[in-house]
N, CA and C atoms as an extended XYZ file, in Angstrom:
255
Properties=species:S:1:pos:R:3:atomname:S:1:resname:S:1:resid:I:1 pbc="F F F"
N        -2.177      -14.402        6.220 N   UNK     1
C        -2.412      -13.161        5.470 CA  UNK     1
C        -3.431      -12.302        6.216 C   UNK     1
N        -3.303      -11.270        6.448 N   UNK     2
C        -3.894      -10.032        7.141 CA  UNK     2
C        -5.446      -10.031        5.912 C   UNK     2
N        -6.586       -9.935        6.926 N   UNK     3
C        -8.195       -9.519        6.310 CA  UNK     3
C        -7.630       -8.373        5.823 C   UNK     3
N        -8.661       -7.595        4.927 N   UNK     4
C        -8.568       -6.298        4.538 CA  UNK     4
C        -8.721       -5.014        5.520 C   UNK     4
N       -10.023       -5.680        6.052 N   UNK     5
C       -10.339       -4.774        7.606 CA  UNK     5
C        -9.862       -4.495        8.350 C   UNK     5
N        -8.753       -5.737        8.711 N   UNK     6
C        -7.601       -5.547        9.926 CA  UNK     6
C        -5.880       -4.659        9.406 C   UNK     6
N        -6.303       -4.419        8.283 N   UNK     7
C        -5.024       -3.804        7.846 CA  UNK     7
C        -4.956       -2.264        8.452 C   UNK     7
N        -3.679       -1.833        8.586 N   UNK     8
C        -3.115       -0.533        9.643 CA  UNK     8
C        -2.998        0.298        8.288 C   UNK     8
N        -3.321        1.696        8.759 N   UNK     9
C        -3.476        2.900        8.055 CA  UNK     9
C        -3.043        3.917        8.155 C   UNK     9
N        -2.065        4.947        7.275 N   UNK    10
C        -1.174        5.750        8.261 CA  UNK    10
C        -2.122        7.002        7.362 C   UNK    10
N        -2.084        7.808        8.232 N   UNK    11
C        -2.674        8.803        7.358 CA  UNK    11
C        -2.200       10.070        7.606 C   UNK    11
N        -1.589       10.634        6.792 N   UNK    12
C        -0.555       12.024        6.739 CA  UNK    12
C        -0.988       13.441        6.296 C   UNK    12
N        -0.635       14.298        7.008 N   UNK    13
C        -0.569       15.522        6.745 CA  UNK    13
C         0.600       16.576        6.622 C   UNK    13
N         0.437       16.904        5.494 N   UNK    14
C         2.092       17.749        5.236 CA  UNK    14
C         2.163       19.026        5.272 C   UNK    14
N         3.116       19.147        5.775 N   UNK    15
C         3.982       20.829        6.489 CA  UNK    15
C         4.621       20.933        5.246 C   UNK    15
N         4.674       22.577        4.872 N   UNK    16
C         5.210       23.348        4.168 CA  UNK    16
C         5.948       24.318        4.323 C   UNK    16
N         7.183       24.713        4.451 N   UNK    17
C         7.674       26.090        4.523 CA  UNK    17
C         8.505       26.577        5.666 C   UNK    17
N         8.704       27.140        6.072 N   UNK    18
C         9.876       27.495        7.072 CA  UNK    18
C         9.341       27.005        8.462 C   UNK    18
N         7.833       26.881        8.849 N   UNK    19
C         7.933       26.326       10.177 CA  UNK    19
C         7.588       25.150        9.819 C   UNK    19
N         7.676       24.315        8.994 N   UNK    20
C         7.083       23.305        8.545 CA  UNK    20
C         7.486       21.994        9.868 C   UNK    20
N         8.686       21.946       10.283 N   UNK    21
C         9.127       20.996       11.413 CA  UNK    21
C         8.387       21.229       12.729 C   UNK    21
N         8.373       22.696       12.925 N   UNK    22
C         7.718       23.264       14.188 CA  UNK    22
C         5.880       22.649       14.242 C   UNK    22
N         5.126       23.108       13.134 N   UNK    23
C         4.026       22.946       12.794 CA  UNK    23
C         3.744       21.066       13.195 C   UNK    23
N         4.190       20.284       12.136 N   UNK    24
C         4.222       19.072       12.228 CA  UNK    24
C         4.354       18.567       13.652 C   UNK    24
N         5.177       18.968       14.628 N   UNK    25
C         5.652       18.772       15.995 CA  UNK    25
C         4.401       18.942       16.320 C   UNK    25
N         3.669       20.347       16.729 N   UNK    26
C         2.331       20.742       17.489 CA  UNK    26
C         1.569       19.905       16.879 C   UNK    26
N         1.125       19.570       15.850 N   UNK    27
C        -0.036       18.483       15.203 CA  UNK    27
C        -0.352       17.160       15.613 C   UNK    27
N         1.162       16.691       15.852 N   UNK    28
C         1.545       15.377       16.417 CA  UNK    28
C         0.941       15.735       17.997 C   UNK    28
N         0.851       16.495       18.563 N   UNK    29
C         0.200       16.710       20.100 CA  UNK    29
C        -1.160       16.436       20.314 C   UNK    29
N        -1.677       17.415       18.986 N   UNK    30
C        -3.343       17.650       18.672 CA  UNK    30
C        -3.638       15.390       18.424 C   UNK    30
N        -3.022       14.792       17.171 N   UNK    31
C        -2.811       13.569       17.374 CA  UNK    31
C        -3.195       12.803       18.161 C   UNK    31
N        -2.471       12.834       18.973 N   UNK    32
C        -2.069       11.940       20.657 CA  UNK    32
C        -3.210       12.391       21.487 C   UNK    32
N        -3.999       13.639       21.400 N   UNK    33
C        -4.748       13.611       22.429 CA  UNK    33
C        -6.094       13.301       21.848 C   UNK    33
N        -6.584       13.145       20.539 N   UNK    34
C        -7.120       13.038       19.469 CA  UNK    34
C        -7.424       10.952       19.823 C   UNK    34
N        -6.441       10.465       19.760 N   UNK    35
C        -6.232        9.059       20.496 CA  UNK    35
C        -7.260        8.467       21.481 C   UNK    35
N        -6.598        9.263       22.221 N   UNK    36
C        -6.878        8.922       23.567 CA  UNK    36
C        -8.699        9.170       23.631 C   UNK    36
N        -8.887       10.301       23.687 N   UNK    37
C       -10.091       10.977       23.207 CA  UNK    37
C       -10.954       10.261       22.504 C   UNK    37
N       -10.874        9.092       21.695 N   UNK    38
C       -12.184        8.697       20.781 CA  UNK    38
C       -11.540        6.933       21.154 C   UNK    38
N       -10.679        6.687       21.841 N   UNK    39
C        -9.981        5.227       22.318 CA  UNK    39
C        -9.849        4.878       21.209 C   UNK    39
N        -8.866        5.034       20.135 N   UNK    40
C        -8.582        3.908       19.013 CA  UNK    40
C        -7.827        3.020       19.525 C   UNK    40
N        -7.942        2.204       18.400 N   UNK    41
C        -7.262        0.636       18.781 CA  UNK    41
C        -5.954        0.549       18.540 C   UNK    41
N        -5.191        1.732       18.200 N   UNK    42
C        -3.646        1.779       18.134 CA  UNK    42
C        -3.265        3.435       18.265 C   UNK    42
N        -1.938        3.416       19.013 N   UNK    43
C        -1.495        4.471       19.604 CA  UNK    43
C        -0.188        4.760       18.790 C   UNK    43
N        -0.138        4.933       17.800 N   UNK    44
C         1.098        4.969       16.970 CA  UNK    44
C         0.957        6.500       16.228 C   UNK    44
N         1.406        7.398       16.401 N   UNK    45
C         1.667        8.874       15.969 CA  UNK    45
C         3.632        8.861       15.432 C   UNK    45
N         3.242       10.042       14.777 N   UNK    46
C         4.699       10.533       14.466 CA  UNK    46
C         4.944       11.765       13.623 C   UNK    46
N         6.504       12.422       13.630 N   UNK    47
C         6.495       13.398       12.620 CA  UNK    47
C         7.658       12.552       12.189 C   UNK    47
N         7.933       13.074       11.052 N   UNK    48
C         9.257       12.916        9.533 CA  UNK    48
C         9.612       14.310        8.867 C   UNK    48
N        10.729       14.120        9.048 N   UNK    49
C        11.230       15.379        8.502 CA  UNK    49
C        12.078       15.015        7.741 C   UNK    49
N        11.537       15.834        5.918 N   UNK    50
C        12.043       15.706        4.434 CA  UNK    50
C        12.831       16.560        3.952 C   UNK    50
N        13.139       17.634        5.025 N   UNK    51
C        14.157       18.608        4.806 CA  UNK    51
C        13.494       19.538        5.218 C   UNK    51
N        14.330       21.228        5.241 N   UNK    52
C        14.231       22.218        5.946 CA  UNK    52
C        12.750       22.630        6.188 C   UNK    52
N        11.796       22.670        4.890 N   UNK    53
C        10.513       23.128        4.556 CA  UNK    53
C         9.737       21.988        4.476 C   UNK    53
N        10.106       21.006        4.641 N   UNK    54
C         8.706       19.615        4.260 CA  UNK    54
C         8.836       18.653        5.017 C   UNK    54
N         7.599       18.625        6.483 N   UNK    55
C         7.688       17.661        7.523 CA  UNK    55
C         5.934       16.883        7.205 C   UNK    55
N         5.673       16.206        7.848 N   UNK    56
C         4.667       15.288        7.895 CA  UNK    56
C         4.277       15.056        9.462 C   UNK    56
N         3.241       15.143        9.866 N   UNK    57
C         2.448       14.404       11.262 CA  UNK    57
C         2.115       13.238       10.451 C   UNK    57
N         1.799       11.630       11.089 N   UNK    58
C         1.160       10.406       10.875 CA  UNK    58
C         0.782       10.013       12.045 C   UNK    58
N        -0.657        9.512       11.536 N   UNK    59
C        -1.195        8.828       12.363 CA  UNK    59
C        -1.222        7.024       12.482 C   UNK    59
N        -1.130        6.189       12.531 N   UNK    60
C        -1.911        4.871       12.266 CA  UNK    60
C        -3.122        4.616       12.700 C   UNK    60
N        -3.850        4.247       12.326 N   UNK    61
C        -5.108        4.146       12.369 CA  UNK    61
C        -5.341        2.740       11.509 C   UNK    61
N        -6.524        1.923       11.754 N   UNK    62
C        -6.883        0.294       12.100 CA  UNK    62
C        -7.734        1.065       10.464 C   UNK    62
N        -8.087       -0.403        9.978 N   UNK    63
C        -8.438        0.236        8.673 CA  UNK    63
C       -10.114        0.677        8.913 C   UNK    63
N       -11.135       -0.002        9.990 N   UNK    64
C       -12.596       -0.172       10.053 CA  UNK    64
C       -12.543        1.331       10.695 C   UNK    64
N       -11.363        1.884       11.265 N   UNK    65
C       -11.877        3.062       11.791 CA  UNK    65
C       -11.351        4.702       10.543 C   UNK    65
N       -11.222        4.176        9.106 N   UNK    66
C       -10.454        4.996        8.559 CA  UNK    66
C       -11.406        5.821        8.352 C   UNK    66
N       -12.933        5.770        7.763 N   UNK    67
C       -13.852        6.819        7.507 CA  UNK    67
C       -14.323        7.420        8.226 C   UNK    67
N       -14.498        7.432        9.357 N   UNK    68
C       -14.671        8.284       10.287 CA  UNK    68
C       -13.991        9.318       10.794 C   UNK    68
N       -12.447        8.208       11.281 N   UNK    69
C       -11.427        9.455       10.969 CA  UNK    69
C       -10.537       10.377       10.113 C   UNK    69
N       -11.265        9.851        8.603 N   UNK    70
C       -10.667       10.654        8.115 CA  UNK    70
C       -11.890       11.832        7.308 C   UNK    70
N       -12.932       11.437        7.933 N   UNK    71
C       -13.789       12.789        8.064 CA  UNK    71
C       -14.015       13.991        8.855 C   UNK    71
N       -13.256       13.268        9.864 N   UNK    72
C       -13.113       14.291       11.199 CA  UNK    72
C       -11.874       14.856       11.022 C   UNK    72
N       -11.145       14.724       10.640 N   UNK    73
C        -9.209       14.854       10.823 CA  UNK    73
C        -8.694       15.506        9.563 C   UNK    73
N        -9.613       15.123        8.096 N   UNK    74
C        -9.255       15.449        6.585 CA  UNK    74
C        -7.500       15.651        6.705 C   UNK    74
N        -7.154       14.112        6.674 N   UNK    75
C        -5.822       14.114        6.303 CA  UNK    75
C        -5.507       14.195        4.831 C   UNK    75
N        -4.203       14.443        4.886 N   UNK    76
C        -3.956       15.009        3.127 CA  UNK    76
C        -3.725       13.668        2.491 C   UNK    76
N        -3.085       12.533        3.081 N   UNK    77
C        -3.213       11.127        2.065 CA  UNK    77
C        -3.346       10.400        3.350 C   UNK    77
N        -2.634        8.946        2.868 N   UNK    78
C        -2.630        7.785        3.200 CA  UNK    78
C        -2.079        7.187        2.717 C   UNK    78
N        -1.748        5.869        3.161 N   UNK    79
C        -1.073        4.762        2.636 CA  UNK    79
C        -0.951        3.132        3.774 C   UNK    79
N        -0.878        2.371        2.922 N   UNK    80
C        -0.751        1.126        4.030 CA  UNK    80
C         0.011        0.946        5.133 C   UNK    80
N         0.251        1.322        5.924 N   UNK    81
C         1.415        0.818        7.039 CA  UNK    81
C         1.629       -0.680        7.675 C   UNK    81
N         3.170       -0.691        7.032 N   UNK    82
C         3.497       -2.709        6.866 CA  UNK    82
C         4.440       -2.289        7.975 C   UNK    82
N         4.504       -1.253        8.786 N   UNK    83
C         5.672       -1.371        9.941 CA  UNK    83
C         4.813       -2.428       11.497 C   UNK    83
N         5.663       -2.410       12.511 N   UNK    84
C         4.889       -3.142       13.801 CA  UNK    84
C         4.422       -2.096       14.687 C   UNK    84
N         3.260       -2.302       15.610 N   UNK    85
C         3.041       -1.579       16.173 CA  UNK    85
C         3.122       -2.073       17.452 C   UNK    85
């Protein structure tokens, strides 16, 4: 069974509206270099697209590093991520 600490963290921000796919795309860039930039311990980014007007950027993020980055980043939620990285 996975510690609490070591659990993976996706943390999302949502696109609205006609560029909503476009937007989400560029964010996912800001993301990735965002990564690299502060060395987290996992390299897992992405967008999802919910239809014409409603896309999402995600990050994963390690759970010991969630307050930090999500003071710097103010993502709109979160949730557990049970996928592999």
């Amino acid at each position: 069974m996975e510690k609490v600490l070591d659990r993976k963290i996706k943390i999302i921000w949502d696109f609205r509206g006609p560029g909503a796919a476009k937007t989400a795309e560029h964010y996912k860039i800001h993301l990735e270099e965002f990564v690299v930039i502060e060395e987290l311990k996992f390299d897992l980014s992405g967008v999802e697209h919910f239809g014409p007007t409603h896309s999402i950027a995600y990050l994963v993020v390690a759970e010991f590093e969630l307050k930090e980055i999500r003071e710097i980043l103010k993502p709109h939620r979160g949730q557990v991520y049970t996928g592999n990285i």
